[in-house]
C-alpha positions as a Python dict, from the first residue, in 0.01 Angstrom:
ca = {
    (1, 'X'): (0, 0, 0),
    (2, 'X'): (-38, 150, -397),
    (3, 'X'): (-324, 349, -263),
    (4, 'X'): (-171, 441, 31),
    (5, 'X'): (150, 573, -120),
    (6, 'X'): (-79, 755, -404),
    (7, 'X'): (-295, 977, -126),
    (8, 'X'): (39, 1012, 40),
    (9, 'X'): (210, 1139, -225),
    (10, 'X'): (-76, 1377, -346),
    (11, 'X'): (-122, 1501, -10),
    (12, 'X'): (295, 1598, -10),
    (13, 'X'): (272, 1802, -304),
    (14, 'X'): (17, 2022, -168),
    (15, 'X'): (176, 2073, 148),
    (16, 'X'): (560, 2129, -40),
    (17, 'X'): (314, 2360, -254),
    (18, 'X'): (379, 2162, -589),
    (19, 'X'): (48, 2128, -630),
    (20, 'X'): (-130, 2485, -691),
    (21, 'X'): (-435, 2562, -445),
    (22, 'X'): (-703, 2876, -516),
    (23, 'X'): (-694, 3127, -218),
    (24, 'X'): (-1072, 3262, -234),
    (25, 'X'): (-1154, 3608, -120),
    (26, 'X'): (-1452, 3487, 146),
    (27, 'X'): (-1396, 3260, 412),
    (28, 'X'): (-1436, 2906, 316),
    (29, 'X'): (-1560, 2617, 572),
    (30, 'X'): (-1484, 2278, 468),
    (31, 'X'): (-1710, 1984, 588),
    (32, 'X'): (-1561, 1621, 521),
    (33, 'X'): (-1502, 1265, 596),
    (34, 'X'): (-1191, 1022, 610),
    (35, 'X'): (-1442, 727, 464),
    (36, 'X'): (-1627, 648, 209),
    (37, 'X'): (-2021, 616, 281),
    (38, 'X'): (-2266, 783, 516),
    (39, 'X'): (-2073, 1026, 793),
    (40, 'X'): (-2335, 1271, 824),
    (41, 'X'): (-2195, 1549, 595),
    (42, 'X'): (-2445, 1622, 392),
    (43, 'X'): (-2647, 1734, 704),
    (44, 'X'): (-2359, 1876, 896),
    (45, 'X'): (-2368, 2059, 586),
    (46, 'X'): (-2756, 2171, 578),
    (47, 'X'): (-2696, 2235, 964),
    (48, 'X'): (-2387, 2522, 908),
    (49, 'X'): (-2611, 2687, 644),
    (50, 'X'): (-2911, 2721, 867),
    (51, 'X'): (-2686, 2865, 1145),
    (52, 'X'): (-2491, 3091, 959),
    (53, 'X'): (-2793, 3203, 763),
    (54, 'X'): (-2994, 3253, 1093),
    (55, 'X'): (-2665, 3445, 1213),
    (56, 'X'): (-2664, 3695, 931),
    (57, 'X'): (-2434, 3525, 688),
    (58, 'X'): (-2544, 3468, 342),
    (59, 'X'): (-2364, 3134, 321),
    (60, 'X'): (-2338, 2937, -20),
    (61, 'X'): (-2279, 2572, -45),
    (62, 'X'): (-2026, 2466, -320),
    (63, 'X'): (-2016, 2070, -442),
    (64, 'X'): (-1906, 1903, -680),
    (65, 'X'): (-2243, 1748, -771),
    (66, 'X'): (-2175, 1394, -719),
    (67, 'X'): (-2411, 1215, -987),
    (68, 'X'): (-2526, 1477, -1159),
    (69, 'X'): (-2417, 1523, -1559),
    (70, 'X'): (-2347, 1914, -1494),
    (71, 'X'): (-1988, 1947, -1456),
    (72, 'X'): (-2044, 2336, -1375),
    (73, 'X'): (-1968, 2598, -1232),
    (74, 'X'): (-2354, 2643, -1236),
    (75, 'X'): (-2576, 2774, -972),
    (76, 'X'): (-2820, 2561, -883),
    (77, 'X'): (-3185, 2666, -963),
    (78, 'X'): (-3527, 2526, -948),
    (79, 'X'): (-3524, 2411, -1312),
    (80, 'X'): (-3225, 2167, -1239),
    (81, 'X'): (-3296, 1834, -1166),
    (82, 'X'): (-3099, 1579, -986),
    (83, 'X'): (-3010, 1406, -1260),
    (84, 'X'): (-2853, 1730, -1321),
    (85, 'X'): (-2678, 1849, -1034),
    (86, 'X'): (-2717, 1573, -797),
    (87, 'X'): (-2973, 1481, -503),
    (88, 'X'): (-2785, 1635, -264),
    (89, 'X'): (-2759, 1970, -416),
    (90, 'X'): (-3160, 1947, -475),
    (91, 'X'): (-3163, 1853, -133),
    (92, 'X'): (-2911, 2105, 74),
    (93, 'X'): (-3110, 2377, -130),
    (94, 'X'): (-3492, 2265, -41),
    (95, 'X'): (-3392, 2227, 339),
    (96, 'X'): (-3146, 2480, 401),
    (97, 'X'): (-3303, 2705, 151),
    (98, 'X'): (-2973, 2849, 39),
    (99, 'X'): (-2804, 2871, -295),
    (100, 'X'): (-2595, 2631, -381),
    (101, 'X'): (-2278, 2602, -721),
    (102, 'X'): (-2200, 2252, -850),
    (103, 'X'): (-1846, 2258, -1008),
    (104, 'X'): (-1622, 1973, -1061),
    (105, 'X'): (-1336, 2220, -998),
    (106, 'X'): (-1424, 2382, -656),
    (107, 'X'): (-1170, 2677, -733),
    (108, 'X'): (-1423, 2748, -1060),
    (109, 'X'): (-1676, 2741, -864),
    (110, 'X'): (-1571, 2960, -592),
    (111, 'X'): (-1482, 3230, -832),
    (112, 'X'): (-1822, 3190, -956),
    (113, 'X'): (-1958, 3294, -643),
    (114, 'X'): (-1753, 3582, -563),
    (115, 'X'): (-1783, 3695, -941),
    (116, 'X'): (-2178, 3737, -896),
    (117, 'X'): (-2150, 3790, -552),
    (118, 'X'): (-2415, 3464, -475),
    (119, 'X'): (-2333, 3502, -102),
    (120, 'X'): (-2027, 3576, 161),
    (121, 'X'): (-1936, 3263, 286),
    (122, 'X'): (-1827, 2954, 148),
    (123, 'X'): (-1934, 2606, 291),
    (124, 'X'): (-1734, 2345, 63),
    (125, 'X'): (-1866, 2029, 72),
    (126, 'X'): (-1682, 1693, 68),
    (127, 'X'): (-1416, 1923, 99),
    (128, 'X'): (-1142, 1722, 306),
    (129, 'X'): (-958, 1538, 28),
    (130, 'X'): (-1023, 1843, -291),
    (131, 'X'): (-729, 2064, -170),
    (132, 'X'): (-712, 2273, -501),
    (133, 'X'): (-951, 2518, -318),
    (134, 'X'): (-786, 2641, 1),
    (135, 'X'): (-1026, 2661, 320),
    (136, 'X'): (-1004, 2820, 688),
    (137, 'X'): (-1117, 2557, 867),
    (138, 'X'): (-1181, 2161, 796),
    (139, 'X'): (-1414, 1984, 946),
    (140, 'X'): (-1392, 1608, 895),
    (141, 'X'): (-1704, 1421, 1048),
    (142, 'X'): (-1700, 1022, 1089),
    (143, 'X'): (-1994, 850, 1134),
    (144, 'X'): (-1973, 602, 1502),
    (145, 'X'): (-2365, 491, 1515),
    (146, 'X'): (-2268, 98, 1567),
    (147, 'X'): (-1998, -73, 1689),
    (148, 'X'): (-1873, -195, 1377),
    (149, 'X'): (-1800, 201, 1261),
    (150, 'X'): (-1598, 261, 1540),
    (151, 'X'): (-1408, -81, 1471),
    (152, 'X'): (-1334, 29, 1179),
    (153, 'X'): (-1216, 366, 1247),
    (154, 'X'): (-984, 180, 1491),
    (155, 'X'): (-821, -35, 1221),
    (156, 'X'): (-845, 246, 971),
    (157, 'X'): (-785, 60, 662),
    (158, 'X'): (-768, 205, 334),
    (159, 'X'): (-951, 112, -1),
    (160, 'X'): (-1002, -169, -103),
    (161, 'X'): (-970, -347, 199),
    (162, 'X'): (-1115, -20, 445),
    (163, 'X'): (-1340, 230, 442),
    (164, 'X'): (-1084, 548, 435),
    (165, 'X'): (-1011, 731, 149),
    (166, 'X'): (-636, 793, 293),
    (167, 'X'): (-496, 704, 579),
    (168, 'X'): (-644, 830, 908),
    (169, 'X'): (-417, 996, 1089),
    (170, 'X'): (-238, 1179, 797),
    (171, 'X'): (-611, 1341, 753),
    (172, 'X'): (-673, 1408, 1098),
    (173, 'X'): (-401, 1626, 1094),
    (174, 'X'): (-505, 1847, 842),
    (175, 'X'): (-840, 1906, 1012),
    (176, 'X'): (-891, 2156, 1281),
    (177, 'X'): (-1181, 1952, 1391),
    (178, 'X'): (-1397, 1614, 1439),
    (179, 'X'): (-1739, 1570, 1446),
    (180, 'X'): (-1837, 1211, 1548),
    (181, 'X'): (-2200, 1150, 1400),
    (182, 'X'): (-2447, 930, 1554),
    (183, 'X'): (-2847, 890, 1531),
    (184, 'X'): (-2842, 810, 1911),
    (185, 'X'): (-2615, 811, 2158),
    (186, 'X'): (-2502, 438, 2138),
    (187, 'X'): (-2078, 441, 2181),
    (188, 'X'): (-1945, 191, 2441),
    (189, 'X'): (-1665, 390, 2647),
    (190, 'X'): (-1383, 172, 2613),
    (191, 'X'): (-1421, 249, 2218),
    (192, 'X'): (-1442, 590, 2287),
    (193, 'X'): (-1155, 601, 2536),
    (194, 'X'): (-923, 383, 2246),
    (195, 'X'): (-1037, 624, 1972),
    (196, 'X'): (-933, 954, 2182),
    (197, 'X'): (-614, 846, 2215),
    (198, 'X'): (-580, 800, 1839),
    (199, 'X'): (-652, 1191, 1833),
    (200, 'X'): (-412, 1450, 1797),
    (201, 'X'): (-420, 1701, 2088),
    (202, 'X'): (-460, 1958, 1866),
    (203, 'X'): (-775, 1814, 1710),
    (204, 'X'): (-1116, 1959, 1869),
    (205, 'X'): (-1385, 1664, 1922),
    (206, 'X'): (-1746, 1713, 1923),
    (207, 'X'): (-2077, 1514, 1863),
    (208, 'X'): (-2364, 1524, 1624),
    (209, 'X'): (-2700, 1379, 1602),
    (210, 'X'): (-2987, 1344, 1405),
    (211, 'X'): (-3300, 1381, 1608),
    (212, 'X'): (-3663, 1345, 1439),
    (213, 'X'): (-3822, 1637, 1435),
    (214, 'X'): (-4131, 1529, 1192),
    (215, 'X'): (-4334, 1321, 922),
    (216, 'X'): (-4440, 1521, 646),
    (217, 'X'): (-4587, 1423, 315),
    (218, 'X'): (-4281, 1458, 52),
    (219, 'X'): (-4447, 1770, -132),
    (220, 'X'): (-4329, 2009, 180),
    (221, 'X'): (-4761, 2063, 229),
    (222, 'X'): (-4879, 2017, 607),
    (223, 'X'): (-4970, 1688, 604),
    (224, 'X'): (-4836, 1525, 873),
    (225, 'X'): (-4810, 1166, 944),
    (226, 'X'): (-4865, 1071, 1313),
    (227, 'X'): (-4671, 767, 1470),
    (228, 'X'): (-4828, 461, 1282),
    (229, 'X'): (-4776, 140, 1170),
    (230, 'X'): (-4568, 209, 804),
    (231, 'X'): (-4317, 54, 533),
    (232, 'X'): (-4004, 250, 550),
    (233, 'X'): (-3745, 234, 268),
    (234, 'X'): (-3424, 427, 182),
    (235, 'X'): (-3138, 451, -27),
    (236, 'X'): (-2862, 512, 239),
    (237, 'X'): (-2445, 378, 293),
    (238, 'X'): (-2623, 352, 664),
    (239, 'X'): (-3005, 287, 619),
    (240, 'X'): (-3035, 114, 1004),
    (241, 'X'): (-2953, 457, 1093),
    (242, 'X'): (-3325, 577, 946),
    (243, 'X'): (-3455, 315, 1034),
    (244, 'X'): (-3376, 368, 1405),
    (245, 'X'): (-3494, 695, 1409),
    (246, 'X'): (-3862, 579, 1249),
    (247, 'X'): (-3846, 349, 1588),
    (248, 'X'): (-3732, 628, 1830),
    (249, 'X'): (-4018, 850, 1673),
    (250, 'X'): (-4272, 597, 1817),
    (251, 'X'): (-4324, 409, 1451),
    (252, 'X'): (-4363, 44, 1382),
    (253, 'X'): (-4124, -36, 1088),
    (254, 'X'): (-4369, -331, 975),
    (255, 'X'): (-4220, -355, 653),
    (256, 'X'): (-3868, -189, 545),
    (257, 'X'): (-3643, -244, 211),
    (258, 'X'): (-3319, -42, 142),
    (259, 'X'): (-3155, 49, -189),
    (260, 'X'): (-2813, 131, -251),
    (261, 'X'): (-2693, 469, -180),
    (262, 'X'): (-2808, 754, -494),
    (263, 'X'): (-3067, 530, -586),
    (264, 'X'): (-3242, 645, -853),
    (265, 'X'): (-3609, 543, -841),
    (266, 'X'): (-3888, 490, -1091),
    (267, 'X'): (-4234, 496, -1124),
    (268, 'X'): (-4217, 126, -1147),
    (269, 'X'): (-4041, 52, -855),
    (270, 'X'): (-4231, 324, -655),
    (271, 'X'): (-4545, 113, -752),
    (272, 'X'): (-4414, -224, -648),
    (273, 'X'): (-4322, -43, -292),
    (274, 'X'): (-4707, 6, -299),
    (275, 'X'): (-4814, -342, -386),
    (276, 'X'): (-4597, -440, -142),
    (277, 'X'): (-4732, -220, 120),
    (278, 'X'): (-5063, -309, 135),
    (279, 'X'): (-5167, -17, 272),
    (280, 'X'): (-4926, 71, 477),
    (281, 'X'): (-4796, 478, 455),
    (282, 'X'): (-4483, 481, 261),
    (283, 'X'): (-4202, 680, 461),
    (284, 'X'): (-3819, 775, 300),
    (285, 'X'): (-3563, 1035, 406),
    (286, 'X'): (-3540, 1374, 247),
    (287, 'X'): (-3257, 1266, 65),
    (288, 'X'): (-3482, 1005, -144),
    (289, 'X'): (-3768, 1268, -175),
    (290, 'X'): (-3613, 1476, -380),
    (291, 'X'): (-3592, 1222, -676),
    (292, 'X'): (-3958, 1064, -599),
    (293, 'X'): (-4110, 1447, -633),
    (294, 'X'): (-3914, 1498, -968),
    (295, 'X'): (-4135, 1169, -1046),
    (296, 'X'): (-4472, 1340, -1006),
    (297, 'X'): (-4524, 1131, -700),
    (298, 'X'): (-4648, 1314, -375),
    (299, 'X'): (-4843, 1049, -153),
    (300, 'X'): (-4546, 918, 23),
    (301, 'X'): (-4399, 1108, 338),
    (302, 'X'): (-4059, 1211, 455),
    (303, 'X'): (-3855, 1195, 840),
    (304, 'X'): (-3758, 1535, 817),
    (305, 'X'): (-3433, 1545, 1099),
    (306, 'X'): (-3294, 1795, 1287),
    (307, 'X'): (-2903, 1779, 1323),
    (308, 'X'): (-2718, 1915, 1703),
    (309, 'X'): (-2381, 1957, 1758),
    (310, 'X'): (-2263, 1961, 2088),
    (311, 'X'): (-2129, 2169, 2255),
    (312, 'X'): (-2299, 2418, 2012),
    (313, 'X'): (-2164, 2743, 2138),
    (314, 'X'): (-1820, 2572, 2162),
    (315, 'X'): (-1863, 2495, 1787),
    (316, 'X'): (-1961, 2825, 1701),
    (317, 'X'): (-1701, 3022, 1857),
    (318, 'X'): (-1444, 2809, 1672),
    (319, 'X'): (-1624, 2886, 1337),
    (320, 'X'): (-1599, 3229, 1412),
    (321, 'X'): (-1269, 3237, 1556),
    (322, 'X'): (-1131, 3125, 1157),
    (323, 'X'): (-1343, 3308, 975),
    (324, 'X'): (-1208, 3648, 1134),
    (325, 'X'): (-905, 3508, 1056),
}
């Protein structure tokens, strides 16, 4: 109920306009979640910037960092680190090769990038509950990949007790869409049939999935890894997810171990995974790769995923249709 009536509260004084917001002077696309842990943002994220960038734009990503001592605004170069700036700014920059501003104040930030003129689009990330920087469209993505997720988005509890970081259907109306994330297609109906009534009518729905598209070794070279026998490991909120996808991809998870989420690794524990191994080829997400090549280390390989959103063109044209707006 306190934390509840806090987000509540907050959330009134930005809509009464108590609370002052930043207008910024290029179009600004916020990606989000309602919950705390893996939703698939960070890749919804990586996924916009390719597009855009393939489109014309010159899209920048703005974050706050999360984990990284920088408080910014900085743009992000190759002589950060993670410890820095975050892994997910190393990361959103080595996949969607874009440039990417870290600011603990997303209005700072923002006025960074139209200052130096770093791109012409904004894609704000973890933008749903920072409302200091104003946005044309929201984009809140949930992650349904089990049955338990979609329980849970059913009963919609807030912290502690829940997953949301405010109450669900006060955030759903703020967004203009939802993007229900999945590594496979795996949603009984009747959830999905109780969950779409939860919806406002307003709200747009589409899916998203993470397909496999390859095994690489973590240095970006091109040595690929062909469907083996392997020790996966990750630090994920949702590691079954990854560990799913090694599956789908035609490899035998012998061996897997998972880490909390931001893990940071060491040489130490990198050697351990290799002892433990025995041989075995070593295989993380992207997301972990970008700390384990700060290490030195290059002889462990990466599931490098593609993200879809469908309907894609539908997607698009709503994109489009805000930021000519």
């Amino acid at each position: 109920m306190i934390w509840s009536a806090v987000t509540s509260t907050r959330n009134t004084l930005y809509d009464k306009g108590y609370l002052k917001t930043y207008k910024s002077t290029l179009p600004v696309i916020s990606v989000g979640n309602l919950t705390v842990g893996g939703n698939g943002k960070t890749p919804l994220a990586i996924y916009l910037c390719k597009t855009l960038s393939r489109l014309g734009f010159r899209p920048v990503t703005l974050m706050r960092g999360y984990k990284g001592k920088l408080k910014g605004p900085v743009l992000v170069t190759d002589a950060h680190t993670s410890f820095d700036v975050g892994e997910e700014a190393k990361l959103i920059a080595r996949e969607a090769n874009c440039s990417v501003v870290i600011s603990r104040e997303r209005a700072a930030g923002a006025k960074l990038i139209e200052k130096e003129c770093i791109g012409d689009l904004i894609v704000l990330d973890d933008g749903m509950q920072h409302r200091a920087l104003q946005r044309d469209i929201d984009l809140v993505t949930v992650f349904t990949g089990s049955v338990k997720s979609k329980k849970e988005f059913l009963q919609a509890k807030v912290l502690p007790f829940g997953r949301f970081r405010e109450g669900r259907d006060v955030g759903l109306k703020r967004a203009h869409a939802i993007i229900f994330s999945d590594r496979k297609p795996s949603l009984t109906e009747e959830i999905d049939q109780e969950i779409k009534k939860l919806l406002p009518e307003s709200l747009i729905t589409f899916k998203s999935q993470l397909l496999p598209r390859m095994v690489r070794s973590i240095n970006k070279d091109q040595n690929l890894l062909e469907p083996q026998a392997c020790f996966a490991f990750c630090g994920l909120a949702n590691p079954e997810g990854f560990f799913a996808s090694m599956a789908a991809f035609g490899f035998e998870v012998k061996l897997k171990k998972q880490f909390s989420d931001h893990h940071n690794y060491n040489k130490k524990e990198v050697e351990a995974l290799r002892k433990e191994a025995k041989g075995l080829p070593l295989v993380c997400t992207t997301k972990d790769a970008v700390k384990l090549v700060e290490l030195g280390i290059h002889d462990i390989y990466e599931l490098v995923t593609d993200m879809h959103v469908n309907p894609e063109d539908q997607f698009l044209e709503l994109l489009f249709s805000k930021i000519r707006n």
